[in-house]
C-alpha positions in Angstrom: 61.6 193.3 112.8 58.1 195.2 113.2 58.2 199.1 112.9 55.2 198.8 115.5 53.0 196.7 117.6 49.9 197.6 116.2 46.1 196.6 117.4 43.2 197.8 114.9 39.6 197.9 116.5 36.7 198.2 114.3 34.0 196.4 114.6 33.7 195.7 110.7 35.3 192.5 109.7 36.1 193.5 106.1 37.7 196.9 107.4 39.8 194.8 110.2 40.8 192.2 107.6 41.3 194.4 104.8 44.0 197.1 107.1 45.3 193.8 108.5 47.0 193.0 105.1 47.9 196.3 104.6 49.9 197.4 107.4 51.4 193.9 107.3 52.7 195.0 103.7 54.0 198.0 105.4 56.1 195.8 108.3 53.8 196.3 110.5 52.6 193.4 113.5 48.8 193.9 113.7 46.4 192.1 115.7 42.5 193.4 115.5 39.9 193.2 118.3 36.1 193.8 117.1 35.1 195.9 119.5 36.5 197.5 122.8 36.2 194.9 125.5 38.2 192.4 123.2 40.9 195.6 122.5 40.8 195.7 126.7 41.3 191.7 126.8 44.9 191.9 124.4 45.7 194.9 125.5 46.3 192.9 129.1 47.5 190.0 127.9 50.3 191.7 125.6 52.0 194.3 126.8 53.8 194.7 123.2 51.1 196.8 121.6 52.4 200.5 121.6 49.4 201.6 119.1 45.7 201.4 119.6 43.9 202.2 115.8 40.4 202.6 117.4 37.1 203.0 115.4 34.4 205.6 117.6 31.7 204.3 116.5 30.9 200.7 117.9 27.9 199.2 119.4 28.3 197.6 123.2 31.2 200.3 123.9 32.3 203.0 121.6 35.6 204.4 120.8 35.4 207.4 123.1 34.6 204.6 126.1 37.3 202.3 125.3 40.1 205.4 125.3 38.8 206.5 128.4 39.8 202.9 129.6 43.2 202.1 127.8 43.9 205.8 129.1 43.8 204.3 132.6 45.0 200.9 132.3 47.7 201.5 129.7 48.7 205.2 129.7 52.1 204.6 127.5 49.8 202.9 124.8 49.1 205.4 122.0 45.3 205.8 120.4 44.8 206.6 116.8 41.0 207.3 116.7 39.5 206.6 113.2 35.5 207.5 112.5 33.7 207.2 109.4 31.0 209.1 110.9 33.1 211.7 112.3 31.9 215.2 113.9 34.3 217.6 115.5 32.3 217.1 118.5 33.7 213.6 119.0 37.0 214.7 117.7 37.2 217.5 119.9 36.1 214.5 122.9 38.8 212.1 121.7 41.7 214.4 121.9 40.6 216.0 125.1 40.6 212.1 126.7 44.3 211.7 125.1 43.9 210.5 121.7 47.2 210.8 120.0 45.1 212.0 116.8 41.9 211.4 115.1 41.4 210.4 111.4 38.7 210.2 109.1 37.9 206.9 107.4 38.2 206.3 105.0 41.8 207.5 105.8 44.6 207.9 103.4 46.7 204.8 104.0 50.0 206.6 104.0 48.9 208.9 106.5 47.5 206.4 108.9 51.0 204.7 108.8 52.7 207.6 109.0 50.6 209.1 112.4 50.8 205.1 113.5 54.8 205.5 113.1 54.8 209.2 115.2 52.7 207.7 117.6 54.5 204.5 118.0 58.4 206.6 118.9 56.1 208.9 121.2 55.6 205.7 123.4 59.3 204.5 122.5 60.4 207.9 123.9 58.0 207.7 126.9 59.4 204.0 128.0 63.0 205.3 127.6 62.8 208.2 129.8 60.7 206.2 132.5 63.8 203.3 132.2 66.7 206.8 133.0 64.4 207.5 135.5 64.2 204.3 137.0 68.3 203.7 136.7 68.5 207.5 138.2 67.0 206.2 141.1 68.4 202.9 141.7 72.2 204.5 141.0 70.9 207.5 143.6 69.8 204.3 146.4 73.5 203.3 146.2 75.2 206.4 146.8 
């Protein structure tokens, strides 16, 4: 079994290919999206990704513009920003917009898989509670 449903967006093919293979060594699922419409598009169709690995920079729409989406649409999904072309100004941006953390590539593998593993029990955690929640409430109805 997968330690996490991971989807990588970069828009560099050799990057995407290259983190594919090594997260897969890792047990990881990834699929990879160039860019953030495609990210929107498999986000929507599977609802089994729990952690976004998002490049900022991107032409068409960046990083920051795609969070600001999967914020909205998915707000249990988790966002790992990555930038090679990082300033604390976008940093500062990203985490503000609900990044779950923002790395520098290139990253140190083992820290990208351990921040992908935090982020991926964060959501676990969040989709428990909302289940108690949601039994509270039914078992309150029939009382």
């Amino acid at each position: 079994m997968a330690i996490a449903n991971i989807l990588l967006v970069d828009d560099e093919t050799p990057f995407r290919e290259t983190m594919t293979r090594r997260l897969a060594k890792r047990e990881f699922t990834t699929s990879s999206a160039p860019g953030g419409r495609e990210a929107i598009r498999l986000l929507e169709e599977n609802d089994h990704i729990e952690v976004v690995v998002l490049d900022v920079k991107m032409p068409e729409m960046d990083g920051l513009e795609t969070l600001k989406i999967i914020r909205q649409k998915f707000p249990l999904v988790e966002v790992i920003m990555l930038s090679g072309h990082a300033t604390i100004e976008s940093a500062i941006e990203g985490m503000k917009l609900g990044a779950f953390d923002y790395l520098i590539k290139p990253c140190d593998m083992e820290e990208l898989v351990s921040k992908v593993r935090e982020a991926a029990q964060k959501k676990k955690r969040h989709k428990e509670k909302i289940i108690e929640a949601q039994l509270k409430e039914i078992t309150m109805r029939r009382i």
